[in-house]
C-alpha positions as CSV (number, residue, x, y, z in Angstrom):
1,X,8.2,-26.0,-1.9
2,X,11.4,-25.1,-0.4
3,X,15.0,-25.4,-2.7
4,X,15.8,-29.3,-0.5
5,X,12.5,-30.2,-0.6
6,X,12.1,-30.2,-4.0
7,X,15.8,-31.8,-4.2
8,X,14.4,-34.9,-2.3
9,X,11.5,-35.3,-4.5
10,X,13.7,-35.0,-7.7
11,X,16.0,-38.1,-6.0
12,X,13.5,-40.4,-4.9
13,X,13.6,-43.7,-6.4
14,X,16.8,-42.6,-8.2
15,X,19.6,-45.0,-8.7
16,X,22.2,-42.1,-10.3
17,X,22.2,-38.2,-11.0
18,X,25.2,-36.7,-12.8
19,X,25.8,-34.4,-10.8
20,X,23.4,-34.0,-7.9
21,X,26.0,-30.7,-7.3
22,X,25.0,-29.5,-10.5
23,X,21.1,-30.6,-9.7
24,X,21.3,-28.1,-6.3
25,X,22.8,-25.1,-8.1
26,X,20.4,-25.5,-11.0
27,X,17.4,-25.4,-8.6
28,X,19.3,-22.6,-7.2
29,X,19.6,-20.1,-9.9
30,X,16.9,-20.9,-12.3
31,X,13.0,-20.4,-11.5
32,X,11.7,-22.9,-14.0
33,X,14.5,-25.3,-15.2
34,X,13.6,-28.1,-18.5
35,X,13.8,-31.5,-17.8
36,X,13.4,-33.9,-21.2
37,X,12.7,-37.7,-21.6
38,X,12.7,-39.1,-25.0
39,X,10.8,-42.6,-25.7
40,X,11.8,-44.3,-28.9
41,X,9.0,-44.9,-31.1
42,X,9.2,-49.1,-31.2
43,X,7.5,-51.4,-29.4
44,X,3.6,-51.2,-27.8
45,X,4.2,-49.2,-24.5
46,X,3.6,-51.3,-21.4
47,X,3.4,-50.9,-17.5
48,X,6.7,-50.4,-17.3
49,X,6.8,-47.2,-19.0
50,X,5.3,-46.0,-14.9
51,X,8.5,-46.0,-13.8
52,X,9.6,-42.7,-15.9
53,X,5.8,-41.4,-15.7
54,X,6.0,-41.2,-12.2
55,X,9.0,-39.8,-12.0
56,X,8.6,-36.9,-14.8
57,X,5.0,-36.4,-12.1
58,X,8.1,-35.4,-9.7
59,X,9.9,-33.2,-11.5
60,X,6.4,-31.5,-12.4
61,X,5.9,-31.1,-8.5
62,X,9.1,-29.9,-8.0
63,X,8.4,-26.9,-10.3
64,X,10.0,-28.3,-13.6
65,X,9.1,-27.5,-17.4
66,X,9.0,-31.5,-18.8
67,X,9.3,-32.2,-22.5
68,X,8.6,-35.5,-23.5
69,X,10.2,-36.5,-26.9
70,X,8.3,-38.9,-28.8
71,X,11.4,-40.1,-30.9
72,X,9.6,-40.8,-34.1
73,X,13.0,-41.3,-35.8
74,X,15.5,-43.1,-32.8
75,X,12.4,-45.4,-33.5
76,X,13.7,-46.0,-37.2
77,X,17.1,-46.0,-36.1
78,X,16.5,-49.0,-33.5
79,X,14.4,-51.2,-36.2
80,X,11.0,-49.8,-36.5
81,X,9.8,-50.4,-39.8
82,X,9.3,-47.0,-41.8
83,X,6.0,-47.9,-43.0
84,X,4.1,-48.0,-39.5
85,X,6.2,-44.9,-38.2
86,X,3.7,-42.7,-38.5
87,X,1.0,-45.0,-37.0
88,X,3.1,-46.1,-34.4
89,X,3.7,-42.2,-33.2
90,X,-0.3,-42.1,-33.1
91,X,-0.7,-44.2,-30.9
92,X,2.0,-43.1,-28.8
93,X,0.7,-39.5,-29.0
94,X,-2.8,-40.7,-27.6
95,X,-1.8,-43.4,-24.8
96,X,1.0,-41.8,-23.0
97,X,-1.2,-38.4,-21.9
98,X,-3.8,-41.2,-20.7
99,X,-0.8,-42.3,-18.1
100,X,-0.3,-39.4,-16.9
101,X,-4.2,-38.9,-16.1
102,X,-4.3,-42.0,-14.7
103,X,-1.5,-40.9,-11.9
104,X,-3.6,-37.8,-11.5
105,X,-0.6,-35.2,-11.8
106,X,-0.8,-31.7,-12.9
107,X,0.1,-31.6,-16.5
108,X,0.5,-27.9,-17.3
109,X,4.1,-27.7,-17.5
110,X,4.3,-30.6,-19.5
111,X,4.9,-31.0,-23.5
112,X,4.7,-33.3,-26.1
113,X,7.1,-33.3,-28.9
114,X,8.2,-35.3,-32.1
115,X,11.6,-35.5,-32.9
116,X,11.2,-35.0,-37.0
117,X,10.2,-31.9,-36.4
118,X,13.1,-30.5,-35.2
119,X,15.7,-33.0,-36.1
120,X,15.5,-33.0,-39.7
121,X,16.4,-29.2,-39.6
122,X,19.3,-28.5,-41.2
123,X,21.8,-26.7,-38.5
124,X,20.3,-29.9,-36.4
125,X,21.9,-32.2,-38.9
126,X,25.0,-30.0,-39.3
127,X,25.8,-31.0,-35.7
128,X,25.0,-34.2,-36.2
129,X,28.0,-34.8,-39.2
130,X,29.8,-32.1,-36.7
131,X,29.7,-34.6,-33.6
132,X,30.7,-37.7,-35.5
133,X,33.8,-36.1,-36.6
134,X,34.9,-36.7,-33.0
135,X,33.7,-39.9,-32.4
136,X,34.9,-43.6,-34.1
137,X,32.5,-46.5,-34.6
138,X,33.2,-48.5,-31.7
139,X,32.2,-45.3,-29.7
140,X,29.2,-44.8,-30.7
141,X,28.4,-48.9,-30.3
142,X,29.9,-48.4,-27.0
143,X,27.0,-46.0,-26.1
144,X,24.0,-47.4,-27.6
145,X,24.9,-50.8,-27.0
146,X,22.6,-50.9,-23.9
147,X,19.7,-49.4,-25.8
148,X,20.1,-50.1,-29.4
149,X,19.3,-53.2,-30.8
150,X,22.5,-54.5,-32.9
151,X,22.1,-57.9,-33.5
152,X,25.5,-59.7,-35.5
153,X,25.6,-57.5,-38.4
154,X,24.8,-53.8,-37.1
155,X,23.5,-51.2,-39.0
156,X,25.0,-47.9,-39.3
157,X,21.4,-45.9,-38.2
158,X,22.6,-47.6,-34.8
159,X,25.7,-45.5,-34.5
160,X,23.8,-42.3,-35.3
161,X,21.4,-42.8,-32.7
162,X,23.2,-41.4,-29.6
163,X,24.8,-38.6,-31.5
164,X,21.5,-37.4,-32.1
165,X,20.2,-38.1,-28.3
166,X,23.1,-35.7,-26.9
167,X,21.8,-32.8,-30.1
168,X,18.4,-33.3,-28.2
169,X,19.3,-32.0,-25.3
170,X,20.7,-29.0,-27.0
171,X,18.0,-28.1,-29.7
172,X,15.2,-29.3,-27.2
173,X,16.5,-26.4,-24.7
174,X,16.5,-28.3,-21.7
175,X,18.9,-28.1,-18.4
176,X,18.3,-31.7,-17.8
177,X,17.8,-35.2,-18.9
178,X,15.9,-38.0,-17.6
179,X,16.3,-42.2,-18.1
180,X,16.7,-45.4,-16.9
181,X,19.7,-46.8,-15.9
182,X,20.1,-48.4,-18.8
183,X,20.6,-45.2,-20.9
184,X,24.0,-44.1,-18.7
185,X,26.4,-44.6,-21.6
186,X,24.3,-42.8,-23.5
187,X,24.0,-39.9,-21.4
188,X,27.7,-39.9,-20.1
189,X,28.6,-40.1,-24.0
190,X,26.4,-36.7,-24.5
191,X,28.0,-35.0,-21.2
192,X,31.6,-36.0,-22.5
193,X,30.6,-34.8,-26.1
194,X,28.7,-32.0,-26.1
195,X,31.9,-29.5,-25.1
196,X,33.6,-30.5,-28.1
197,X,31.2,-28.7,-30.6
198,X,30.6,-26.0,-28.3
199,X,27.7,-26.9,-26.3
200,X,27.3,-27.0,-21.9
201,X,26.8,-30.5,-20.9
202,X,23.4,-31.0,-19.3
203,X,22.5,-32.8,-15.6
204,X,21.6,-36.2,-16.1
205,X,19.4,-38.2,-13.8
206,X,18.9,-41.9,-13.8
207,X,16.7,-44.4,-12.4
208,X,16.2,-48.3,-11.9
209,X,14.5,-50.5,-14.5
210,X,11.1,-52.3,-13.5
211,X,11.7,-56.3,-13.9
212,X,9.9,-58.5,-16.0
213,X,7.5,-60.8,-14.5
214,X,9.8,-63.5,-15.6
215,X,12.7,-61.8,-13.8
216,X,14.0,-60.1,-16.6
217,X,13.7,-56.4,-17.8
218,X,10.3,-55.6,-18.9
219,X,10.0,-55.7,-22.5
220,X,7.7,-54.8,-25.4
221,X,8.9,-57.6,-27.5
222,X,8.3,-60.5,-25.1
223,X,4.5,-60.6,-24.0
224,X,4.8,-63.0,-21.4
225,X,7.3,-60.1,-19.6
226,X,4.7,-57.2,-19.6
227,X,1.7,-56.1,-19.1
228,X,0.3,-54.0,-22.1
229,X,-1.6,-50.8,-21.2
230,X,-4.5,-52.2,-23.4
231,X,-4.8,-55.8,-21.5
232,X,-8.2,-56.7,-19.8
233,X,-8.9,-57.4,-16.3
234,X,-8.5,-61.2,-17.0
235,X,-5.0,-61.1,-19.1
236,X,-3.8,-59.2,-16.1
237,X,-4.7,-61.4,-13.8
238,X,-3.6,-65.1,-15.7
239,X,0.0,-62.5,-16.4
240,X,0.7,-61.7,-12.7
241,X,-0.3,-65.7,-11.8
242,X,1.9,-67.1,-14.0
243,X,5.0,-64.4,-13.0
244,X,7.9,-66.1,-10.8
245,X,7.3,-65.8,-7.2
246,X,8.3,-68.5,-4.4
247,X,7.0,-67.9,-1.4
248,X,9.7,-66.3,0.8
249,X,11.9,-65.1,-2.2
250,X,13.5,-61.6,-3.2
251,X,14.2,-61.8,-6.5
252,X,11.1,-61.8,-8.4
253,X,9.4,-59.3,-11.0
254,X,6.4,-58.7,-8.5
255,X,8.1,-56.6,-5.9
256,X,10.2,-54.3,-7.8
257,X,6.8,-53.4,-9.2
258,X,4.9,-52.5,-6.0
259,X,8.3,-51.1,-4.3
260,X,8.2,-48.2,-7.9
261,X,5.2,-47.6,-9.0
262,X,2.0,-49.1,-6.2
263,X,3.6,-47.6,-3.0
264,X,5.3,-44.4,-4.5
265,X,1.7,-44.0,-5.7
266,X,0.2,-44.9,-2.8
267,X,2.3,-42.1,-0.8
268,X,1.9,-39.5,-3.4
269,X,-1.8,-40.1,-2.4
270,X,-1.5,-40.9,1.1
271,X,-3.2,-44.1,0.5
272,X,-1.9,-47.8,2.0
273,X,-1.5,-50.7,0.2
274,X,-4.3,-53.3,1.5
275,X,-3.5,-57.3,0.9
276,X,-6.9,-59.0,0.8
277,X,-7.5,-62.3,2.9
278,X,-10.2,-63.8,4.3
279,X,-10.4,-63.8,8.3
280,X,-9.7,-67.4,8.9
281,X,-5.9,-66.6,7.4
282,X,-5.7,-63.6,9.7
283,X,-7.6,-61.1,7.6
284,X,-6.3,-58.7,5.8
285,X,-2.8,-57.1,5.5
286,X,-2.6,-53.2,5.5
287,X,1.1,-51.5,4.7
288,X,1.8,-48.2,4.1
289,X,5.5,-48.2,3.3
290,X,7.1,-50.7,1.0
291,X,9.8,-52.0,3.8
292,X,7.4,-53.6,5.8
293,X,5.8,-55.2,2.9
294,X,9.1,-57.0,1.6
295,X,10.0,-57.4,5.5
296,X,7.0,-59.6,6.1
297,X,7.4,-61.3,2.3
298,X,10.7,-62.5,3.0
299,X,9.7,-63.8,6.6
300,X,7.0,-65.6,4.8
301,X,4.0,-63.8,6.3
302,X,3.1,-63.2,2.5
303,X,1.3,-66.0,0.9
304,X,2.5,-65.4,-2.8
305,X,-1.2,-65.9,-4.4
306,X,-2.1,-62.9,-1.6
307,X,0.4,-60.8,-3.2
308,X,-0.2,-61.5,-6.6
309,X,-3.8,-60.7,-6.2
310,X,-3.8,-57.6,-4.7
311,X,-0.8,-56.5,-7.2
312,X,-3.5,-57.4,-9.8
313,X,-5.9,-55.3,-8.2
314,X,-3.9,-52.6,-8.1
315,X,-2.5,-52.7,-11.9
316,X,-6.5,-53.1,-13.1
317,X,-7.6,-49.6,-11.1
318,X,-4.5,-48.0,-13.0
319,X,-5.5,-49.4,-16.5
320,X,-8.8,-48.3,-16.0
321,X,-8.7,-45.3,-18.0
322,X,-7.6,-47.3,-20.9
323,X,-10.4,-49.6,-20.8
324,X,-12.6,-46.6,-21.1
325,X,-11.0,-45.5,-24.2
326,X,-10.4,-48.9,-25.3
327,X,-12.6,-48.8,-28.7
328,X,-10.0,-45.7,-30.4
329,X,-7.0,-47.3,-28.6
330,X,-7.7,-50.5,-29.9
331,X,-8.2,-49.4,-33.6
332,X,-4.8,-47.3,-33.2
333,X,-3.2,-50.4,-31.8
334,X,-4.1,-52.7,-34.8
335,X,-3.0,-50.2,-37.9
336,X,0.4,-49.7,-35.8
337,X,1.3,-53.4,-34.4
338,X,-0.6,-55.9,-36.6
């Protein structure tokens, strides 16, 4: 794959990259660059977690070395409780490789790594004290306050949490990192920050956040927002027919969904979407690129109940792999959630 090609395929479905110039001449002068993605050890991963699986299966097609950080302590630091730390990481450590299988990429070039491993080291922490030497409170709010979880009376671990999400970049060796949208102050506060200790600011890629099915950003402490990786064929079903979607309408948590994750899928594997309806409503519907899907929504061709159908069909083949593993996952899930 060609130096533009692989460009392209590091942008798609991007809403920001800090600096795509900086991107080029990376892909330019180094054979294998790092790319890093750390997920904060909190709440049960859902669905939405597709979003930055898909696109970490990109920069593994485009050649990159991917390090996922499973952020045993940010978890701590944004309210996990420290008694289920441990158990929560387990069952992090054993359903996020299952996502990846389920997208069938090639996961050779990819790693798995736990922040207290590295982060509790002492010249780690040294930068740590170092970096919030040039920083006041109400910058470090400033930067976690789309991520972190203040509430009225914040805690200090809140502060310390991007600090130690600009060292990653540095003592996880990468040339790039990798979030939603969502994380931008956070990543723009480790660009701006980590010159003044001494350290080359990294690229930093972006991309949207997957709605709720209530409209809202998908989250792992409302239930009726997301779809767990470990609900049955029937929860899926009664979650996607209860989700917000008039006939005709845009703004719904349905479409986002299949525009991300179902037709990038569906291209990776040159595969088309298929909406099933019986012949005396015209049969079915066949689409194999996500504008003519939301063309013929919006002009009402799209019954709603058609959609959310086949949406559910398509969510139920990807959680398949789950099921099949549901009896460990299951006994991981209760010691680390209930």
């Amino acid at each position: 794959m060609d130096i533009q090609n692989r460009l392209e395929l590091i942008k798609r479905n991007t809403e920001e990259i800090v600096s795509e110039e900086e991107l080029l001449k990376l892909l330019k002068t180094k054979k294998k660059p790092v790319v890093y993605l750390g997920t904060a050890i909190t709440g049960r991963p859902h669905i939405g977690y597709y979003m930055w699986v898909l696109k970490l299966g990109d920069f593994l097609r485009a050649g990159f070395r991917v390090k996922i950080l499973l952020a045993d302590l940010h978890g701590v630091l944004d309210n996990t409780p420290w008694e289920v730390l441990e158990r929560r990481y387990d069952y992090y450590k054993e359903v996020i490789p299952l996502m990846f299988k389920s997208i069938g990429v090639d996961t050779k070039d990819l790693e798995f790594v736990k922040g207290s491993e590295f982060q509790l080291k002492p010249e780690y922490m040294y930068d740590v004290l170092k970096m919030s030497t040039f920083n006041s409170i109400n910058d470090c709010k400033r930067a976690a306050s789309e991520v972190v979880k203040f509430g009225d009376n914040p805690k200090l671990a809140g502060l310390v949490y991007p600090i130690m999400q600009a060292l990653d970049e540095v003592y996880l060796g990468v040339d790039v990192q990798y979030g939603g949208i969502d994380q931008r102050k956070i990543l723009m506060f480790a660009r701006e920050n980590l010159p003044k200790i001494g350290y080359d600011s990294r690229v930093e890629v972006m991309t949207p956040l997957i709605a709720g099915l209530i409209g809202r950003k998908m989250s792992a402490s409302d239930p009726k927002s997301k779809i767990d990786l470990l609900d049955d064929e029937k929860a899926v079903r009664d979650k996607i027919n209860k989700a917000d979607c008039a006939a005709g309408d845009l703004d719904n948590g349905l479409l986002p969904f299949i525009k991300y994750i179902i037709m990038t899928l569906k291209q990776d594997n040159k595969t088309k979407f298929i909406i099933k309806r019986d012949k005396k409503y015209g049969g079915n519907l066949v689409y194999s690129n996500y504008e003519e899907l939301e063309k013929d929504f919006k002009n009402n061709k799209i019954h709603p109940l058609d959609l959310k159908n086949a949406l559910s069909d398509e969510i139920n083949d990807l959680l398949s792999i789950f099921r099949r593993n549901r009896v460990k996952l299951n006994k991981l899930s209760e010691l680390a959630y209930n």
